[in-house]
C-alpha positions as CSV (number, residue, x, y, z in Angstrom):
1,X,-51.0,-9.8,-36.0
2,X,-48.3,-6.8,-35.2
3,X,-48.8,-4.5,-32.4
4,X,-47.7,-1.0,-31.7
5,X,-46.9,-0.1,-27.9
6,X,-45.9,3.5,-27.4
7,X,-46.3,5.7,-23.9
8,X,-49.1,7.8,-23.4
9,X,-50.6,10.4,-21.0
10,X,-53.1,13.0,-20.8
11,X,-52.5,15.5,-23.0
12,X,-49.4,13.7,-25.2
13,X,-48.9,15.6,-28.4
14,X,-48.7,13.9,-31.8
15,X,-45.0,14.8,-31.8
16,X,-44.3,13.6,-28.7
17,X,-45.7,10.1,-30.1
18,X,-43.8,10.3,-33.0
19,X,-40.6,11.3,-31.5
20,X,-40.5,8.2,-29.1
21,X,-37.8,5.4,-28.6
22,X,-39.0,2.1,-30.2
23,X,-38.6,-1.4,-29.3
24,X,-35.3,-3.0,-30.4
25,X,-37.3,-6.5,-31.2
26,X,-40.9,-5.0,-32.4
27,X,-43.5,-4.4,-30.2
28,X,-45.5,-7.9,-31.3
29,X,-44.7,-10.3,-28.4
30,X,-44.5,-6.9,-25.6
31,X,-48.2,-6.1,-26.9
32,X,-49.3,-9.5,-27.0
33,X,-47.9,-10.6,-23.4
34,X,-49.9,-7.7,-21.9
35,X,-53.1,-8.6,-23.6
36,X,-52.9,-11.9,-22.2
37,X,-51.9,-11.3,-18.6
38,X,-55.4,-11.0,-17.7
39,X,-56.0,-14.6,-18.5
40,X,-53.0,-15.8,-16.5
41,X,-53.6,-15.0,-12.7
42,X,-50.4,-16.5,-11.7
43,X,-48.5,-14.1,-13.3
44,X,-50.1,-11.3,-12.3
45,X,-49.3,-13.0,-8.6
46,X,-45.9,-13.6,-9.5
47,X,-45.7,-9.7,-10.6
48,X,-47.1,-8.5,-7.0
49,X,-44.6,-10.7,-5.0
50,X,-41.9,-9.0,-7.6
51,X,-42.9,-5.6,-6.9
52,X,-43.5,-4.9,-10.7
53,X,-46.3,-4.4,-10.6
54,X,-46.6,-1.1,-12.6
55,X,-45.9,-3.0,-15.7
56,X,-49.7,-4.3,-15.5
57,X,-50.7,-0.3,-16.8
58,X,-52.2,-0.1,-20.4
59,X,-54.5,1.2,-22.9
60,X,-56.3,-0.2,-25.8
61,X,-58.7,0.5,-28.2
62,X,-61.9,1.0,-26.1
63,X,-60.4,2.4,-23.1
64,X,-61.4,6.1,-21.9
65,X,-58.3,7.5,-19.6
66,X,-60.8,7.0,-16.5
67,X,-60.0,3.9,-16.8
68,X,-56.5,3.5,-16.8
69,X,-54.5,1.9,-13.9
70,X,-51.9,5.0,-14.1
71,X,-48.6,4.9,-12.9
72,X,-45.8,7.8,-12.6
73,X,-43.3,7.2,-14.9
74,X,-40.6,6.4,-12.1
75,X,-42.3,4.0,-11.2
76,X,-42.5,2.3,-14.4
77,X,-39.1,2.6,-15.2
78,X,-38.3,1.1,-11.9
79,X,-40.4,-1.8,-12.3
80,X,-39.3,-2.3,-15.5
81,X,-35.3,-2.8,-14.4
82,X,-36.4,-4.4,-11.5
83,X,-38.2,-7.6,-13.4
84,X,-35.2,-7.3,-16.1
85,X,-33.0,-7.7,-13.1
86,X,-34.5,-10.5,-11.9
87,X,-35.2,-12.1,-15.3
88,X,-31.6,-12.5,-16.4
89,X,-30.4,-13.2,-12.5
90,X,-32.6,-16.6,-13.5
91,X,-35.0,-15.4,-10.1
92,X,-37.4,-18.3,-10.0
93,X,-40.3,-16.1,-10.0
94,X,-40.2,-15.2,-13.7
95,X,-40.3,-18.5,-15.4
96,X,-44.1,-18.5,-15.3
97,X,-43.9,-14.8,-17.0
98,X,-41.6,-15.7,-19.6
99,X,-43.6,-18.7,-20.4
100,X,-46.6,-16.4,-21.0
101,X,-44.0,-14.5,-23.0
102,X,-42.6,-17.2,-25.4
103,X,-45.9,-17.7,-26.6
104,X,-45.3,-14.8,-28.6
105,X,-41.6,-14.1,-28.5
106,X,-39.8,-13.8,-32.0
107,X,-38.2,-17.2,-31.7
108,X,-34.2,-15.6,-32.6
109,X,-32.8,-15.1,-29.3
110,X,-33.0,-16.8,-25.8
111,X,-36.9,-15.5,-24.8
112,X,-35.0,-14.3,-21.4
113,X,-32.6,-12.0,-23.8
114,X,-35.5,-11.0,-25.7
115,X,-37.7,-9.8,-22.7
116,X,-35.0,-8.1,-20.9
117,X,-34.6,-6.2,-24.4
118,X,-38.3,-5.2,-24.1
119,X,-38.0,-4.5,-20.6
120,X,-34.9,-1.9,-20.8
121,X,-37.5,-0.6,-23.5
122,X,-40.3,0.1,-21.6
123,X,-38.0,1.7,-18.9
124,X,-36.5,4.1,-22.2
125,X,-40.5,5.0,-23.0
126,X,-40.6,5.6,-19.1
127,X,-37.8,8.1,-19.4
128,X,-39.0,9.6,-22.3
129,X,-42.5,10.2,-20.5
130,X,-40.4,12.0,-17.8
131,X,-38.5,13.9,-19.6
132,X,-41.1,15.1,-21.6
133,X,-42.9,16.2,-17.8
134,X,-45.6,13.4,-17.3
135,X,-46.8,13.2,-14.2
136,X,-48.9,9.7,-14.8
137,X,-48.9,7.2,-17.9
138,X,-49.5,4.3,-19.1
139,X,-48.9,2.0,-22.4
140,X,-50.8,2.1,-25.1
141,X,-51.2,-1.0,-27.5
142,X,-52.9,-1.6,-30.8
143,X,-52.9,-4.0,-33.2
């Protein structure tokens, strides 16, 4: 099943969704790496002692805005170079994330190559949310 993963905030216009920067890959194995982070505590540990915390944010069908872990988009795009950072510097901390990750990784490039792609993604959407002046966001996925 595909997924679509796009920024959002309160108040986003339709435009401003469709005039967003996309996912060099697809936005399958991002989507489908968030969904299952809640089943895999470890890497949700591995993410605090990392710092990256911020990348944990998202939406789905079913969730109101009140309850959205929000995050400025600064700090976002920080985590997001941060964790890419560390993923292609080999930092011991990420093999347990990109384990998680090959589950659903597209199979054509070295699953470190294709989440750092996804990464410097999500820190493009984080720029994008800046520059079009969000103070908070988040991600939305749906499949």
């Amino acid at each position: 099943m595909g997924a679509t993963v796009t920024a959002y905030w309160p108040g986003i216009s339709v435009n401003q969704i469709e005039s967003q920067p996309g996912f060099y890959n697809d936005d399958k194995a991002w989507g489908n790496w968030m969904a299952n982070l809640e089943e895999h505590e470890e890497v949700l540990e591995a993410m605090k002692r990392l710092n990256v915390s911020a990348l944990c944010t998202f939406k789905t069908d079913g969730v109101e805005d009140d309850d959205v872990a929000w995050v400025t988009p600064s700090e976002l795009e920080r985590a997001a170079l941060r964790l890419r950072e560390l993923v292609l510097a080999g930092h011991p901390d990420t093999k347990r994330i990109l384990e998680i990750y090959a589950e659903s990784a597209n199979g054509i490039d070295p699953v470190n190559e294709e989440f750092a792609r996804d990464l410097a993604d999500i820190a493009a959407l984080a720029g994008f949310a800046a520059q079009e002046g969000a103070s908070r966001m988040t991600l939305e996925v749906n499949w």
